[in-house]
N, CA and C atoms as an extended XYZ file, in Angstrom:
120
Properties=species:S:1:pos:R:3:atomname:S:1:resname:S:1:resid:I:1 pbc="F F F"
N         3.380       26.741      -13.736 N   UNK     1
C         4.293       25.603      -13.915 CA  UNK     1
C         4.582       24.957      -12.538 C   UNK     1
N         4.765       25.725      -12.153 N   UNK     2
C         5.317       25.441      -10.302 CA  UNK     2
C         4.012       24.680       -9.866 C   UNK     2
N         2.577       25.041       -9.731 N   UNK     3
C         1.550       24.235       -9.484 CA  UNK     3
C         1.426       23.123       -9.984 C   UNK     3
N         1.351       23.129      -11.333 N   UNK     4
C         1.727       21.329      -12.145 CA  UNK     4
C         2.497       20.358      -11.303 C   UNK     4
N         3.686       21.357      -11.058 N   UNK     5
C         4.766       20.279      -10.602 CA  UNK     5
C         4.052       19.634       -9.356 C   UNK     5
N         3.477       20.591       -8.391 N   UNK     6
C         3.306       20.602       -7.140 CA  UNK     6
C         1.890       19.365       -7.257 C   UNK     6
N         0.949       19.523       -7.792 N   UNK     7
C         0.113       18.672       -8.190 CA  UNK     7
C         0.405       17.278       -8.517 C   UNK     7
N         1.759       17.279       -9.624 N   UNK     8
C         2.094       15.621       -9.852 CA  UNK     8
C         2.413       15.272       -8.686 C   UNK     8
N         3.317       16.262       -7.934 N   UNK     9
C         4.568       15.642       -6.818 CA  UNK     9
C         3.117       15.197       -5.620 C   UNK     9
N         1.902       15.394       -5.226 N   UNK    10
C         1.055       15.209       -4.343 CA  UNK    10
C         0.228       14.155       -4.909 C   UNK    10
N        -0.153       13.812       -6.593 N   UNK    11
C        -0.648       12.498       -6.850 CA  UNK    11
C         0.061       11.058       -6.447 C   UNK    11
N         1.829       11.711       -6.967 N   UNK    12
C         2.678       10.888       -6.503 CA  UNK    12
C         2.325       10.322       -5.255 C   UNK    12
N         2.798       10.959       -4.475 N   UNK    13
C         2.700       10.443       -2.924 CA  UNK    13
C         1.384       10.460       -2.594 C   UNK    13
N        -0.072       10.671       -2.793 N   UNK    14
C        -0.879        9.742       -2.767 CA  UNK    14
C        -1.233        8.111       -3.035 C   UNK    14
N        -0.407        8.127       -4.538 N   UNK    15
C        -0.334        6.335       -5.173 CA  UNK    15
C         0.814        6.098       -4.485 C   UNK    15
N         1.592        6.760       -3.843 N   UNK    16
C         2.708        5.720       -3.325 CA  UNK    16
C         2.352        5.296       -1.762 C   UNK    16
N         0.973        6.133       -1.320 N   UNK    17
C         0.827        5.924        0.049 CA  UNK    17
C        -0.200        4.642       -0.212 C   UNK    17
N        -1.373        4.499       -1.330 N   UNK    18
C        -1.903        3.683       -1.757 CA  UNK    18
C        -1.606        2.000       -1.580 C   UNK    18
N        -0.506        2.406       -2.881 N   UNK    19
C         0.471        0.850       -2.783 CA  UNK    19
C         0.617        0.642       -1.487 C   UNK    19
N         1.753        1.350       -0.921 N   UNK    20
C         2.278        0.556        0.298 CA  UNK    20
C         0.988        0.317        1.512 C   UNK    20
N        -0.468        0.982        1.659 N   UNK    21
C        -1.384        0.240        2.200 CA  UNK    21
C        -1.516       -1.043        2.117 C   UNK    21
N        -1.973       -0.931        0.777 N   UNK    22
C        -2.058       -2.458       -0.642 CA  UNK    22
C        -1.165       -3.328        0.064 C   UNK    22
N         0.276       -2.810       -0.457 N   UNK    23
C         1.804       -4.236        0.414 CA  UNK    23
C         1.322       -4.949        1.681 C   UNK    23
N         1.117       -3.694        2.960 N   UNK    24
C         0.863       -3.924        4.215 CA  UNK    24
C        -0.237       -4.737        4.559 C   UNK    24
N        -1.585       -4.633        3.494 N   UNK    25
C        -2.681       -5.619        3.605 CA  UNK    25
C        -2.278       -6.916        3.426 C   UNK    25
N        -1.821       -6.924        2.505 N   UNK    26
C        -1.663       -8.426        1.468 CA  UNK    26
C        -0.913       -9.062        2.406 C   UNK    26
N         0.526       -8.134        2.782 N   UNK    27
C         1.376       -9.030        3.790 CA  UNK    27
C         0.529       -9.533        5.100 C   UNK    27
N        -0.180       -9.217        5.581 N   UNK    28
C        -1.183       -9.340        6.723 CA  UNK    28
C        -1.852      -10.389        6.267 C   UNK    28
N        -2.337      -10.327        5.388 N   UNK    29
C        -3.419      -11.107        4.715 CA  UNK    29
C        -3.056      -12.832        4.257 C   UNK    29
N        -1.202      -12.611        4.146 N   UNK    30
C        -0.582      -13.711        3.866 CA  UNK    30
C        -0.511      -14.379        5.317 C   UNK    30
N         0.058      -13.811        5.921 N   UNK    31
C         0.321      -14.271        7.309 CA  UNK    31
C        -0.740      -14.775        8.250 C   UNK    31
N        -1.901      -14.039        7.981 N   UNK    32
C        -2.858      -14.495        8.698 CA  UNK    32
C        -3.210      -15.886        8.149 C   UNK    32
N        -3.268      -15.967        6.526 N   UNK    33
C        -3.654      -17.365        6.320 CA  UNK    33
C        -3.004      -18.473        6.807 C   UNK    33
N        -1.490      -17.978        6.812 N   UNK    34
C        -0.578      -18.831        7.106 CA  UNK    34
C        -0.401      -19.576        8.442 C   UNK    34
N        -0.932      -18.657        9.406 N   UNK    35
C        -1.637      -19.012       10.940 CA  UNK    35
C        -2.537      -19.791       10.478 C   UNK    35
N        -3.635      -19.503        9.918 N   UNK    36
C        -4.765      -20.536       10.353 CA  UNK    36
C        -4.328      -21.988        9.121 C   UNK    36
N        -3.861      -22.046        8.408 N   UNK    37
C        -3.643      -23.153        7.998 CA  UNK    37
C        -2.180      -24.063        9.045 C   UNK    37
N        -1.496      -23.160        9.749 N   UNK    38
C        -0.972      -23.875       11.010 CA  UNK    38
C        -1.919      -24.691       11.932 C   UNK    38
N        -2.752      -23.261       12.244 N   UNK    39
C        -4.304      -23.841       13.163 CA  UNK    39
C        -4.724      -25.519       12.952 C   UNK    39
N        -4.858      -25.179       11.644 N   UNK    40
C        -5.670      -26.280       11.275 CA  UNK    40
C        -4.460      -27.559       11.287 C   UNK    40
């Protein structure tokens, strides 16, 4: 039982390290456009 738990609780915080990559790209990804359409 204790392993189950231990298993969800480590998928967890794999997909939660996932997402917030994901956030950190996109936000990058916004900003950068947002520069070059300044650029331009």
């Amino acid at each position: 039982m204790t392993v189950k738990t231990n298993f969800d609780e480590n998928r967890r915080n794999i997909v939660y390290k996932i997402l917030l990559k994901i956030t950190i790209i996109i936000f990058l990804v916004r900003k950068y456009q947002k520069i070059n359409v300044k650029g331009k």
